[in-house]
C-alpha positions in Angstrom: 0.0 0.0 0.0 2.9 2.4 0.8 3.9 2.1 -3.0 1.1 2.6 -4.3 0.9 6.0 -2.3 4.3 6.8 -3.0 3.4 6.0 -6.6 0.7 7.9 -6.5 2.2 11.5 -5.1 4.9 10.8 -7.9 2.3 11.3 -10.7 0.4 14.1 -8.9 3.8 16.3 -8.6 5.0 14.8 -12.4 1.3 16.7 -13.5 2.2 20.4 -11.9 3.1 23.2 -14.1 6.1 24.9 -12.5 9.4 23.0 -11.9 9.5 25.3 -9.3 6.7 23.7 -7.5 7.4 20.3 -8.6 11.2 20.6 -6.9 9.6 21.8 -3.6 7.4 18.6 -3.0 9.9 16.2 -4.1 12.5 17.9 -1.5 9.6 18.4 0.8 7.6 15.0 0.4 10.4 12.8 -0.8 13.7 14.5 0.9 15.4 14.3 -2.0 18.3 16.0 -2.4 17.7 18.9 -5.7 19.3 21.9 -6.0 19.4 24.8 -8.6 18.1 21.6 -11.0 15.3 21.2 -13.4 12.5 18.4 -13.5 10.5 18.5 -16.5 6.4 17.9 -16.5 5.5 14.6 -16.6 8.6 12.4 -15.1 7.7 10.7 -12.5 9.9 9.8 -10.3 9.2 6.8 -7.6 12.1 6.0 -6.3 14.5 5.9 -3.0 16.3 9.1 -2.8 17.1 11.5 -5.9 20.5 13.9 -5.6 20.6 16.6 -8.3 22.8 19.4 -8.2 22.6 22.4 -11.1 21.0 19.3 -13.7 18.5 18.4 -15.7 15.8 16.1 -16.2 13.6 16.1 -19.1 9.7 15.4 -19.9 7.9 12.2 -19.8 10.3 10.3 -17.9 9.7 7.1 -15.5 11.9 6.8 -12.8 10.3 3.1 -10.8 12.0 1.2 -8.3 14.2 0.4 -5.2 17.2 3.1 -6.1 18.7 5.6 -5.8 19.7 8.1 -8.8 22.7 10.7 -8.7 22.9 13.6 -11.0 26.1 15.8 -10.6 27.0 19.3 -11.5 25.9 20.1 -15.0 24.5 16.6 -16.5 21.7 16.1 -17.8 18.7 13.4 -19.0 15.9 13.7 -22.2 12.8 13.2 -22.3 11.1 9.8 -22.5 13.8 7.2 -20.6 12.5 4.6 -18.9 14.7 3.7 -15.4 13.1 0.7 -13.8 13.9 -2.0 -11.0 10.8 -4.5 -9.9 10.2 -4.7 -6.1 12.1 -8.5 -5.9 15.0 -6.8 -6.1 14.5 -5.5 -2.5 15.6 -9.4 -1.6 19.1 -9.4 -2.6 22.3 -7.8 -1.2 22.5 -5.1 -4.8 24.0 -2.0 -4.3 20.6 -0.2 -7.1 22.0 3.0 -8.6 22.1 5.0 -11.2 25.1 8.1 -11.3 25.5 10.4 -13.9 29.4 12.0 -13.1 29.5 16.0 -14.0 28.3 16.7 -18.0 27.4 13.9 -18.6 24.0 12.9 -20.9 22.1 10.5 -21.9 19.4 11.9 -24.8 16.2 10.4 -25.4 14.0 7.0 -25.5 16.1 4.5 -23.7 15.9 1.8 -21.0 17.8 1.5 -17.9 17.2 -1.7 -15.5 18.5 -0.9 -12.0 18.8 -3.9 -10.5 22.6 -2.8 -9.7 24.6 0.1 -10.4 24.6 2.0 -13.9 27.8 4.4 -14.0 28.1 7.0 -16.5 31.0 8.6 -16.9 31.9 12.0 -16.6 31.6 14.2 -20.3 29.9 10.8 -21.7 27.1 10.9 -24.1 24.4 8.3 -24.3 23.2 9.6 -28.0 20.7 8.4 -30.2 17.7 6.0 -29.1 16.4 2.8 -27.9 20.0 2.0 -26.5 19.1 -0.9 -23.2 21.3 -1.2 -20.1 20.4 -4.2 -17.9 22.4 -4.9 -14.9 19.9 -8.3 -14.1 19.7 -12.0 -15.9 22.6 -12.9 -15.2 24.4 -15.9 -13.3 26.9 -14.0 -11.8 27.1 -11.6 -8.9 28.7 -9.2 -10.1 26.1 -7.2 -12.8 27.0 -3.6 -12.6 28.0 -1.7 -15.9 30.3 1.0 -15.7 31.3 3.7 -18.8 34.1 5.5 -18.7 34.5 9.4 -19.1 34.7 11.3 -22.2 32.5 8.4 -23.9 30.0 8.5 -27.2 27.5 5.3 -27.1 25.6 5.6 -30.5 21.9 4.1 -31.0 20.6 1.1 -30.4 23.5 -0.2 -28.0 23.1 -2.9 -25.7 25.2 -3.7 -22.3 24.5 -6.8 -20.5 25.3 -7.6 -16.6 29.1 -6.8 -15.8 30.3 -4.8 -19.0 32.6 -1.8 -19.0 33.8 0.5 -21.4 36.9 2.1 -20.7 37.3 6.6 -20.8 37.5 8.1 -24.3 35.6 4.9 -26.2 33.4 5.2 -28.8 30.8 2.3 -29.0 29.3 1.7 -32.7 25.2 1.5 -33.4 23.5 -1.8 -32.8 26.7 -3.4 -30.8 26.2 -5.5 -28.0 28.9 -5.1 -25.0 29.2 -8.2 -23.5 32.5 -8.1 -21.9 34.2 -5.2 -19.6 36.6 -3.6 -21.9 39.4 -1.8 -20.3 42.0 -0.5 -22.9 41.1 3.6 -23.1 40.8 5.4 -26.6 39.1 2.6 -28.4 36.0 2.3 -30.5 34.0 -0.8 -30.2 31.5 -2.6 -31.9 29.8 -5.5 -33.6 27.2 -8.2 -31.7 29.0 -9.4 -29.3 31.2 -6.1 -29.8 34.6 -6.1 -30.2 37.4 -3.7 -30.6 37.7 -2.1 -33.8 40.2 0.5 -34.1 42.8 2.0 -31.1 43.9 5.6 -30.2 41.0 6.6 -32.1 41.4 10.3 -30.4 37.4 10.3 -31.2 36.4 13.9 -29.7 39.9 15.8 -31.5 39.2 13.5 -35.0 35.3 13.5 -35.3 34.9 17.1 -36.5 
């Protein structure tokens, strides 16, 4: 019954006109943790505890579940993501996060399963659409997925439980990331992906 209340004030804020107003009954309601930040009409957000300092959320998000979520200094989220982690999860021993280091983005129409920890990296740019991070289904413990800084995943990317890309990657439309890569300066890609090229220097050479 509690989540369906909590569920329920979520909506009512998400419907408000002013961000304004919709920032002072999340940090009055819900204690989260917003300042100088904006939350656009229509994200809901039902979850544990929000920190947001000088960032930005977008419209017609859904933010569901048993995590937390960490925006820092100047990074920011579209409009219609869907972050999600089903109530079960409250049974295992997961650290459920999502962290968005300073400038970092992640654009519009994709899907984020918070069973365990999603990192972005600072400066890193989740571009394009209908890219899928999933952090559950898998038979090992260890499930979180971590991008480096200074990172550009294009559309339609998939990471499964446990993958990694390393800072100053580029990750190709359509791959699959499988495996945690750790060499830096590296573009990636293919199903599973792979490396493709090395000391790409990506953000200098794609002018």
């Amino acid at each position: 019954m509690k989540h369906k209340l909590h569920l329920l004030m979520a909506v009512l804020i998400s419907l408000l006109p002013l961000n304004s107003l919709r920032i002072f009954l999340y940090k009055t309601l819900f204690k989260f943790k917003i300042h100088n930040s904006k939350i656009g009409w229509l994200t809901v957000l039902n979850i544990k505890h929000l920190s947001m300092n000088n960032s930005s959320i977008g419209a017609f998000n859904l933010f569901t579940g048993p995590f937390t979520t960490t925006l820092e200094e100047k990074s920011a989220i579209g409009s219609f993501n869907y972050f999600r982690c089903g109530r079960w999860a409250v049974d295992f021993e997961q650290e459920r996060m999502l962290v968005l280091k300073h400038h970092a983005k992640i654009e519009n129409q994709h899907y984020f399963d918070l069973f365990g920890k999603i990192t972005i990296g600072a400066e890193t740019i989740i571009a394009g659409v209908r890219s899928q991070f999933w952090t559950h289904g898998s038979f090992s413990n260890e499930v979180n997925i971590n991008i480096g800084d200074r990172c550009y995943i294009g559309s339609g990317v998939k990471f499964t439980p446990n993958s990694q890309l390393a800072d100053d990657s580029l990750c190709a439309m359509g791959s699959v990331v499988s495996k945690r890569f750790i060499k830096t300066d590296v573009m990636v890609g293919g199903v599973p992906a792979k490396i493709i090229k090395e000391k790409i220097n990506w953000r200098e050479n794609w002018k």
